[in-house]
C-alpha positions as CSV (number, residue, x, y, z in Angstrom):
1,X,0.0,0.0,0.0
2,X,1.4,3.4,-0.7
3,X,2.5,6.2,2.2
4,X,-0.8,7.8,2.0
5,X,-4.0,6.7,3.2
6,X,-6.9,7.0,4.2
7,X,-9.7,5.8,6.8
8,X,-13.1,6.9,7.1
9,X,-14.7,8.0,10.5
10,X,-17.6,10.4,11.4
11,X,-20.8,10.2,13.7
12,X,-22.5,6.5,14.0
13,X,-20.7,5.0,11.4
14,X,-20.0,2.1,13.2
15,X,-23.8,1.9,14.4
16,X,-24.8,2.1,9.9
17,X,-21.6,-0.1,9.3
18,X,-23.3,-3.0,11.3
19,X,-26.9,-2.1,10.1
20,X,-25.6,-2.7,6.4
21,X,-23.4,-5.7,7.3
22,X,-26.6,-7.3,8.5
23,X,-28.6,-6.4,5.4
24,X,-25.9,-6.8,2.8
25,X,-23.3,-8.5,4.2
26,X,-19.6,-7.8,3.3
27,X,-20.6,-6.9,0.0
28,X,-22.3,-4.5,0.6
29,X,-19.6,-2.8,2.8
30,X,-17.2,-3.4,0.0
31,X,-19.6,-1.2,-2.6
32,X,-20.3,1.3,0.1
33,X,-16.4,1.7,0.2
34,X,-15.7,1.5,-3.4
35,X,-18.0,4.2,-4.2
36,X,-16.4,6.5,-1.6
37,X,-12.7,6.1,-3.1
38,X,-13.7,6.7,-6.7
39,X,-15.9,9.5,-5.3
40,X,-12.2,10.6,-4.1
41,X,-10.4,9.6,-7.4
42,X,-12.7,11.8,-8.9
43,X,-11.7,14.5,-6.5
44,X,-7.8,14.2,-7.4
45,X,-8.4,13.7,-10.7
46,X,-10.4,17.1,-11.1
47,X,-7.9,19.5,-8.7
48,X,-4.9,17.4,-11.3
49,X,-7.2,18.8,-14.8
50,X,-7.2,22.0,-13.2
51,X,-4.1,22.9,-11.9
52,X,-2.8,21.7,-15.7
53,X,-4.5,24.4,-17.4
54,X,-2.3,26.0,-19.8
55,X,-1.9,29.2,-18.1
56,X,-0.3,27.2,-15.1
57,X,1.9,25.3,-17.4
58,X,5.9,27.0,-17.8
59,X,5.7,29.3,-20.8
60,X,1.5,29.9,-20.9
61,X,2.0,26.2,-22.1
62,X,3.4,27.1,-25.3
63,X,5.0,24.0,-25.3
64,X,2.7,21.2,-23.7
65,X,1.4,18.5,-25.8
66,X,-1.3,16.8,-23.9
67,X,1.0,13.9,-22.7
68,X,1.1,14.9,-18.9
69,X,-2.8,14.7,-18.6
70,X,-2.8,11.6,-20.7
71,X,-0.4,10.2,-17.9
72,X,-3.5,10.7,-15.1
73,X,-3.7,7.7,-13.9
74,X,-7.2,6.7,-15.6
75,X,-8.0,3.2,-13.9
76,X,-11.0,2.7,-11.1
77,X,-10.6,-1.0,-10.2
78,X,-10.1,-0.8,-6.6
79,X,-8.2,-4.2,-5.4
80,X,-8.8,-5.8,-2.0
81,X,-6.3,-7.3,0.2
82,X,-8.9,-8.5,2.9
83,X,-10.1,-5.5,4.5
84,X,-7.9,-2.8,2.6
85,X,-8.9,-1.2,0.0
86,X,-6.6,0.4,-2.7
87,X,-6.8,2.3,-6.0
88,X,-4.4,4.2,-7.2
89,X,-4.3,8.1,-8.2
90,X,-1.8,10.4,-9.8
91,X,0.3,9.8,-12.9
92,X,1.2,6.8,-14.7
93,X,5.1,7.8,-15.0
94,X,5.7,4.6,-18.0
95,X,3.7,7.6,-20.2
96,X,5.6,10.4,-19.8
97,X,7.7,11.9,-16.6
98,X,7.2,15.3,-17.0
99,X,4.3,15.5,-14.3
100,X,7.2,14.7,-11.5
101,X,9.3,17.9,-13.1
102,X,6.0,19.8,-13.2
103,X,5.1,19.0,-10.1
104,X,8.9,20.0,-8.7
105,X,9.9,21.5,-10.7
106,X,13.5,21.9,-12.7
107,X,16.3,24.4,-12.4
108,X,14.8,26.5,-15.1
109,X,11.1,26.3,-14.1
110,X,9.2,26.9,-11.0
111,X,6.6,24.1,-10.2
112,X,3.4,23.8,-11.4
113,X,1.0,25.8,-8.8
114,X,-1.9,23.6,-6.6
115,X,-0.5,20.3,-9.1
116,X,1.3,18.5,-5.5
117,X,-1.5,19.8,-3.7
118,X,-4.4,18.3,-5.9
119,X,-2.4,15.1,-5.5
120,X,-2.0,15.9,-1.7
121,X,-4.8,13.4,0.6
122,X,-6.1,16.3,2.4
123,X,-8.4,17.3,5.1
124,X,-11.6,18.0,1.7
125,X,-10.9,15.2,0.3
126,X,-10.9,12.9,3.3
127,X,-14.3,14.2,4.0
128,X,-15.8,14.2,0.5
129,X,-15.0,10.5,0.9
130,X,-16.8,10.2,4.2
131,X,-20.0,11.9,3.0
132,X,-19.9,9.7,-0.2
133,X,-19.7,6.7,1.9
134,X,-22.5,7.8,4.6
135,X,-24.6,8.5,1.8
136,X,-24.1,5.0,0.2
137,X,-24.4,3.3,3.5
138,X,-27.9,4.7,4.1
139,X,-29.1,4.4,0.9
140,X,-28.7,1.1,1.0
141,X,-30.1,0.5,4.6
142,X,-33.4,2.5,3.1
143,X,-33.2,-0.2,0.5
144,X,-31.8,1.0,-2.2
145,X,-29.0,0.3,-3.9
């Protein structure tokens, strides 16, 4: 698992955690989950579009040719190693290693602004992903699905 991650907690989510378990079983949990991490892939992947915007890019992006934001990591299968949960975000660096000099940037150019902090697991993301997942959860106890 990579250095960041993440873990959902907010009021009663234990108490609508064993409510669901009961209705759908560990499926159930695992959807609930699922939804809130692509839910936050979206999240990354949306503060990554922006902060690539050609006027963010070194020289007004004069230069860029699409390949950095073809490099967004663009998969949503999460993988589950028993109760963890992972799916990745961020760039796919066997297409094109320019994001990490954006990102840094070189000796010539200044970093990209907001692009580390869109990849950055922060405080609005964490709870986009809780809200996601509370909202999931209780859907599913009303019965839907």
């Amino acid at each position: 698992m990579g250095k960041n991650s993440v873990s959902m907690n907010f009021d009663g989510f234990d108490g609508l955690l064993d409510q669901l378990d009961k209705l759908a079983g560990d499926e159930g949990l695992k959807r609930a989950v699922s939804s809130g991490m692509k839910q936050a892939k979206a999240i990354t992947d949306e503060g990554i579009k922006k902060a690539m915007r050609k006027s963010n890019l070194p020289a007004k992006g004069k230069y860029s040719t699409g390949k950095s934001l073809s490099a967004v990591k663009a998969q949503t299968d999460i993988k589950w190693n028993g109760d963890v949960a992972e799916l990745e975000v961020g760039f796919n660096r066997k297409i094109s290693l320019t994001p990490v000099f954006l990102m840094y940037g070189s000796p010539r150019y200044a970093p990209v602004k907001g692009l580390k902090k869109a990849l950055k697991f922060g405080q609005k993301q964490k709870n986009s992903v809780n809200e996601a997942v509370q909202k999931v959860v209780q859907r599913m106890i009303n019965g839907g699905s």
